[in-house]
C-alpha positions in Angstrom: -55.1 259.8 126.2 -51.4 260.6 126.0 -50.9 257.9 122.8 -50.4 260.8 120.4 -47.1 262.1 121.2 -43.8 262.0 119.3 -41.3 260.1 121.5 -37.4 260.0 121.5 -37.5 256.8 118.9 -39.7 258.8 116.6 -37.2 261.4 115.5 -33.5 261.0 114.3 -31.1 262.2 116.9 -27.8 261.6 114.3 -25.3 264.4 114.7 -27.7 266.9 116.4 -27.9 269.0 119.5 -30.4 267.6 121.6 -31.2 269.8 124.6 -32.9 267.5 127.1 -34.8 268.8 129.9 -34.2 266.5 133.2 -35.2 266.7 136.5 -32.2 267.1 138.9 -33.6 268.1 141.9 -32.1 266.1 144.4 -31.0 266.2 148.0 -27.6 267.4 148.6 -26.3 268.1 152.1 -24.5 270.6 153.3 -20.6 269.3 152.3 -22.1 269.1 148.4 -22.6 265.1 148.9 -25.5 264.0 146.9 -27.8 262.2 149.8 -30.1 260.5 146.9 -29.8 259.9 143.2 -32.5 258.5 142.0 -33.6 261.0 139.9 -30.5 261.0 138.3 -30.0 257.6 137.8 -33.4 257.3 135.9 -32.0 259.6 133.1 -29.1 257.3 132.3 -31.3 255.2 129.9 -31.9 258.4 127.6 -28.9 259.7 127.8 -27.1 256.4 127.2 -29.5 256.3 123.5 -28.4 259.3 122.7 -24.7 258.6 123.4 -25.1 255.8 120.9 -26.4 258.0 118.0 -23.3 260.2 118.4 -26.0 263.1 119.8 -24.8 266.4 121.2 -26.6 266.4 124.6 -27.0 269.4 126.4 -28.9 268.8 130.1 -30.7 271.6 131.6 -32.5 271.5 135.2 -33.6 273.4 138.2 -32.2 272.6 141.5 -33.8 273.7 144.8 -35.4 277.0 145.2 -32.4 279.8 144.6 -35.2 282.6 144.3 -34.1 283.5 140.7 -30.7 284.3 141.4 -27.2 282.5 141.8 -26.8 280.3 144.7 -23.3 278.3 145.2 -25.5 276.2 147.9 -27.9 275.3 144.4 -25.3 274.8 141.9 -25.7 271.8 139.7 -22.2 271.3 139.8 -22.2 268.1 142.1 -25.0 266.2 139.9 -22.1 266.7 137.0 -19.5 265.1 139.2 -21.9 261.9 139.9 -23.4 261.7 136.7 -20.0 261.3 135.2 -19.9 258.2 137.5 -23.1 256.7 135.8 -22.5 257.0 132.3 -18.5 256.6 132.2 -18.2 259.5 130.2 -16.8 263.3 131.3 -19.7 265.5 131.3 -18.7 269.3 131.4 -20.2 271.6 133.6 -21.2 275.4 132.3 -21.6 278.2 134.9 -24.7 279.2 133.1 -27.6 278.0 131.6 -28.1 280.9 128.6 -25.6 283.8 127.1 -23.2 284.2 124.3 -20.6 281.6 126.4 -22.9 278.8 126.5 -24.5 279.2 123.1 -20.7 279.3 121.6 -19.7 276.1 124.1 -22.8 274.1 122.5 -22.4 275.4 119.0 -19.1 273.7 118.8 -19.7 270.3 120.4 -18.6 267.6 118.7 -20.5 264.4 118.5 -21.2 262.2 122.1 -20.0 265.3 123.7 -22.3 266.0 127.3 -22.6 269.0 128.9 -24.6 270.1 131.8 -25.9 273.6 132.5 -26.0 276.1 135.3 -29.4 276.0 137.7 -32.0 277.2 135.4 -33.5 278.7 138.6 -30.4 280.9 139.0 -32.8 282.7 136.5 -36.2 284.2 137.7 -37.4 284.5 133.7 -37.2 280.6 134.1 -40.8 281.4 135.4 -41.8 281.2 131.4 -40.7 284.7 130.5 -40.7 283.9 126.8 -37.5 285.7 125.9 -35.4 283.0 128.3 -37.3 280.5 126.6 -36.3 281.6 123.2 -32.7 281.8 124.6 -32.9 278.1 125.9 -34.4 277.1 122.3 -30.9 278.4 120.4 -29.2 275.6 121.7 -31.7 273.3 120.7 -32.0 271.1 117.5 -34.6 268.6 119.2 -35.7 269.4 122.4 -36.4 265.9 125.0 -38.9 266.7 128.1 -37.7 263.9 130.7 -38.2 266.2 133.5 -41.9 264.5 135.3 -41.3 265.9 138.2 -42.1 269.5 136.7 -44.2 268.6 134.4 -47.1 270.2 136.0 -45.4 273.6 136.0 -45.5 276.3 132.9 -41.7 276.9 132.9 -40.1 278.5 130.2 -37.9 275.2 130.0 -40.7 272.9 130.5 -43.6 275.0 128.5 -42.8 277.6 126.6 -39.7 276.5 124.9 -42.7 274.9 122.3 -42.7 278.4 120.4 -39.4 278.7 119.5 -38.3 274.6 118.7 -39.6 271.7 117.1 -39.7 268.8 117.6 -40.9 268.3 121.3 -40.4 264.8 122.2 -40.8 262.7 125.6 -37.7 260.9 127.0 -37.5 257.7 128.3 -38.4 258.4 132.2 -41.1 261.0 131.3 -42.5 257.9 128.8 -42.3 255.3 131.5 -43.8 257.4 133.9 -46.9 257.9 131.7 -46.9 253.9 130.9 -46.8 253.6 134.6 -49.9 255.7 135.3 -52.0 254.2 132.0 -51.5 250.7 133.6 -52.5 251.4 136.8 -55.5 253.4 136.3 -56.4 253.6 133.0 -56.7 250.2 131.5 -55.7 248.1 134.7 -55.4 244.4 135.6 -58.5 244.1 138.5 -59.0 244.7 141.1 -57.8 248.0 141.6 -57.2 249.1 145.4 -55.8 253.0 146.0 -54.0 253.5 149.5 -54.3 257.3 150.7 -52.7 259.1 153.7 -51.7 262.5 154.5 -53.0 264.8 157.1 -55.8 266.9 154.7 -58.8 265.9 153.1 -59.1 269.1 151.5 -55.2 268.6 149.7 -56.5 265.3 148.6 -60.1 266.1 147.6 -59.7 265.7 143.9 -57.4 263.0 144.2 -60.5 261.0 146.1 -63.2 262.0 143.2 -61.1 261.5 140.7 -60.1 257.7 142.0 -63.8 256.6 143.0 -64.1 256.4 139.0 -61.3 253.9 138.5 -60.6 252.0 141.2 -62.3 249.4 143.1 -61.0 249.8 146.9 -60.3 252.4 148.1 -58.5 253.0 151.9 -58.3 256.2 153.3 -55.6 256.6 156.7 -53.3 258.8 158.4 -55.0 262.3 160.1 -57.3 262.1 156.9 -59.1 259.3 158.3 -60.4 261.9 161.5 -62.5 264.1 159.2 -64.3 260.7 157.9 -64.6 259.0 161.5 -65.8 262.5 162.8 -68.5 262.5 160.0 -70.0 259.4 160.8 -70.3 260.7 164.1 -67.2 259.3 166.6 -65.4 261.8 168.9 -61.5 261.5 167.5 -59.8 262.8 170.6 -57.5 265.8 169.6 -56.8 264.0 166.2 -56.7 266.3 162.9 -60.2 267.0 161.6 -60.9 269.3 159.1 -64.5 270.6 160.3 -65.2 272.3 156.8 -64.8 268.8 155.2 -67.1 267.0 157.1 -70.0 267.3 154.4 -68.2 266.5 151.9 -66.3 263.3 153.7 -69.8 262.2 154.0 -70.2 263.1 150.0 -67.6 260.9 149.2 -69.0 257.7 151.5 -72.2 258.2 149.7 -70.5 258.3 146.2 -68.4 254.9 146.9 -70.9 253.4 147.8 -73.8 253.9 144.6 -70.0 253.5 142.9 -69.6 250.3 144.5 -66.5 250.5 145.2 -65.5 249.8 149.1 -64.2 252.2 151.1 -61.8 251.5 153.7 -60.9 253.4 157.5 -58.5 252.3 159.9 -59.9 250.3 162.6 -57.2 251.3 165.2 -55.1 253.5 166.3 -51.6 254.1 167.7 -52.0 257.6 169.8 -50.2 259.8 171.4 -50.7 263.1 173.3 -48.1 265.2 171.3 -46.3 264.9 167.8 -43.1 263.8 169.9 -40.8 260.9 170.0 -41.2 261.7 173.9 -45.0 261.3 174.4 -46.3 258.3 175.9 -48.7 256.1 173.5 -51.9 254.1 173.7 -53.7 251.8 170.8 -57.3 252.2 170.9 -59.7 251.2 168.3 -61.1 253.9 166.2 -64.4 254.9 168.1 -62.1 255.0 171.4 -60.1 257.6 170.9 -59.8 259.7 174.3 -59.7 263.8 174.9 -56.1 264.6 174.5 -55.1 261.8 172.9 -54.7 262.1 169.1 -54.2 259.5 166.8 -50.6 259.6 164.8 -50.5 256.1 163.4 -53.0 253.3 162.1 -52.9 250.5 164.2 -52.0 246.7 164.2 -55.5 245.9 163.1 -55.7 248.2 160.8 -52.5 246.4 159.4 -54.3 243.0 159.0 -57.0 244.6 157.6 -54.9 246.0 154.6 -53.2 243.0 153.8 -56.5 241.4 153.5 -57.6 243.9 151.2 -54.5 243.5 149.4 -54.6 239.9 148.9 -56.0 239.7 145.6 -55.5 242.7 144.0 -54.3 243.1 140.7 -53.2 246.5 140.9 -51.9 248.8 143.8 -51.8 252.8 144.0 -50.7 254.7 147.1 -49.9 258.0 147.6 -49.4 259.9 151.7 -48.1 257.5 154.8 -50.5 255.9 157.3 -48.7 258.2 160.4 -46.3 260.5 161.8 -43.8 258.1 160.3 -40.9 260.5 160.9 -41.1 259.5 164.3 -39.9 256.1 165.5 -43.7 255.2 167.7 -45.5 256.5 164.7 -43.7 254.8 162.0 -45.5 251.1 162.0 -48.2 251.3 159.8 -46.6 253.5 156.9 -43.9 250.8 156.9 -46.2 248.1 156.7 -47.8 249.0 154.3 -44.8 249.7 152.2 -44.0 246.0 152.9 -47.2 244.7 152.5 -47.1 246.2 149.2 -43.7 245.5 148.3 -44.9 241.2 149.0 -47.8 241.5 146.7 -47.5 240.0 143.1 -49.5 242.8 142.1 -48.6 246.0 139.8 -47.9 248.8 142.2 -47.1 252.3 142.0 -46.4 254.7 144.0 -45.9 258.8 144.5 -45.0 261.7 147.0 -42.4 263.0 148.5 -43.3 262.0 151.7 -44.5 258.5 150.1 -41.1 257.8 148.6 -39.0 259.0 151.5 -41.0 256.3 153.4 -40.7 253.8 151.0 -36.5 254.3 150.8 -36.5 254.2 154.8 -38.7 250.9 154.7 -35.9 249.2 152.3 -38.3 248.3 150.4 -38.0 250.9 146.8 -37.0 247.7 144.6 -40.3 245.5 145.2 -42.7 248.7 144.5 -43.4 248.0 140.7 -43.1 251.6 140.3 -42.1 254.8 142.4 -42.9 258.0 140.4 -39.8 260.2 140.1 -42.6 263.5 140.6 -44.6 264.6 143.7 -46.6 267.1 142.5 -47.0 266.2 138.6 -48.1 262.5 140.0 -50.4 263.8 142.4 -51.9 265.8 139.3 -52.2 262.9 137.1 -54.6 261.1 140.3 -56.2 264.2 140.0 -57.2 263.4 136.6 -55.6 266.9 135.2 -53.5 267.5 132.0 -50.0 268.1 133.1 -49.3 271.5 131.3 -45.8 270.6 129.7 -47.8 267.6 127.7 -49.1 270.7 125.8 -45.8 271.4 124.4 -45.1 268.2 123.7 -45.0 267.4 119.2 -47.8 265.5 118.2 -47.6 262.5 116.3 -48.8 263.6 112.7 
């Protein structure tokens, strides 16, 4: 799995437009300051190789959701400005991403020349119309997909550019982030422990089955937890429960277990009687959890109990906080954990949007082994699925 494709060392880059497909989707507030550039940043290493080989690189990305038209508020044009910053070099910014100007720009770029398109979003045929996909493919000698993040989506950039150029090759981040994932749950150092939180079973339900098969612990917490605690048969309070899940939360306790691999719940609870920074709060254990009181954070015992079950791992996954960590009373557990994690020796790595926002607020993002650049593409990969732009990717021969 995933050892057969052609990677950015396989093929010779000397002299040629390479149109690299990178995932620029970042926060940027409302004065056009970039408020995190992380993804960014993780593209330097590729583009920094190609600068080397005298390559003409041409970036293409989406940026927010313009609704397949133009946007000012979604231009790319700040991520030009800052990326300019990272690699030293200028880095010219096109108004558009296809058309007779930017295929004549690119046709007549000299050697270690960068350029940046347009939104790719400003385009609704982005949506793998194959025509904008052949259009994309004209300014292509090689085509690099370093875009994770999107990799689970059949774009015309990410997908069906495959028809019209060859080679396909992975970059450097979408490379890593594969490594990443084949260490950790495909041939990994053990024991293997997965952390899960979120609020739905049901969003996580193939994320569950598909770990029980490769892990060894396994911890479920934040409103997730209810639907479990519920279906061993404990009141929760007003807490989150998913009623359809309950049989198959009870399915998945029973599969752990001829599995053997132990399966974790919170022991405790930080509660509250609203999602508010204003509500008072109580910390009951897990089978104590009053009528109109619902349960917005694990507890301090449940704390202790995951650094325990973290103490000799060999290999950490989490994905989904512990709590309502937006909220200063609810935020404990989700941090601690990010800690707890970020003081183990072991190989960790970690996904989400909301799992990465936490992990940045704990201070914290340089101890996690690694943090996926993707939210939906990881999420996809602890699913157990093919991500679709793998499809497009060459094949070694």
């Amino acid at each position: 799995m995933f050892d057969n494709y052609l990677t950015l060392k396989d093929v010779d880059v000397a002299g040629k437009r390479v149109f690299v497909r990178v995932d620029y989707n970042v926060p940027i507030d409302e004065n056009g300051n970039i408020e995190d550039d992380v993804r960014i940043r993780e593209t330097v290493p590729t583009i920094n190789y190609l600068l080397d080989r005298n390559a003409k690189i041409i970036l293409a990305s989406h940026l927010g959701r313009p609704k397949g038209k133009p946007d000012p508020k979604y231009s790319l044009y700040p991520v030009a400005k800052r990326l300019e910053r990272l690699v030293g070099k200028e880095v010219k910014f096109l108004p558009d991403c296809v058309g007779d100007d930017v295929e004549k720009t690119v046709l007549n770029m000299k050697e270690g020349e960068i350029v940046l398109l347009e939104n790719l979003r400003f385009h609704k045929e982005e949506n793998n119309n194959p025509e904008f996909a052949k259009a994309l493919a004209k300014l292509a000698e090689i085509y690099v997909i370093d875009a994770f993040g999107t990799c689970h989506r059949k774009h015309a950039s990410m997908y069906g550019i495959k028809d019209y150029v060859q080679p396909v090759v992975m970059g450097f981040l979408l490379e890593k982030e594969i490594e990443y994932f084949k260490k950790a749950l495909l041939n990994p150092q053990r024991p293997v422990v997965a952390f899960l939180g979120g609020s739905k079973v049901s969003s996580k339900l193939g994320v569950i089955e598909f770990l029980l098969d490769k892990v060894d612990k396994i911890f479920i917490g934040g409103a997730m937890a209810f639907t479990f605690i519920k279906a061993l048969g404990y009141k929760v309070g007003s807490s989150l429960v998913e009623e359809e899940m309950i049989n198959k939360a009870l399915e998945i306790m029973e599969k752990a277990k001829e599995k053997d691999v132990k399966f974790y719940l919170p022991v405790d609870f930080i509660c509250g009687q609203a999602v508010s920074d204003q509500t008072p709060v109580i910390e009951v254990a897990w089978q104590e959890i009053s009528s109109g009181w619902l349960g917005l954070d694990i507890g301090h015992a449940s704390v202790v109990l995951i650094k325990e079950i973290i103490k000799d791992t060999q290999t950490i996954v989490w994905n989904g906080p512990m709590g309502v960590f937006e909220i200063d009373k609810f935020k404990m557990g989700t941090f601690e954990l990010a800690h707890a994690i970020a003081e183990s020796p072991a190989l960790s790595i970690a996904g989400g949007g909301d799992t990465d926002y936490a992990i940045h607020k704990a201070g914290v993002v340089d101890k996690i082994s690694y943090l996926s650049t993707g939210g939906g593409a990881f999420l996809e990969l602890l699913e157990g699925k093919q991500l679709p732009c793998l499809e497009a990717i060459t094949r070694k021969s």
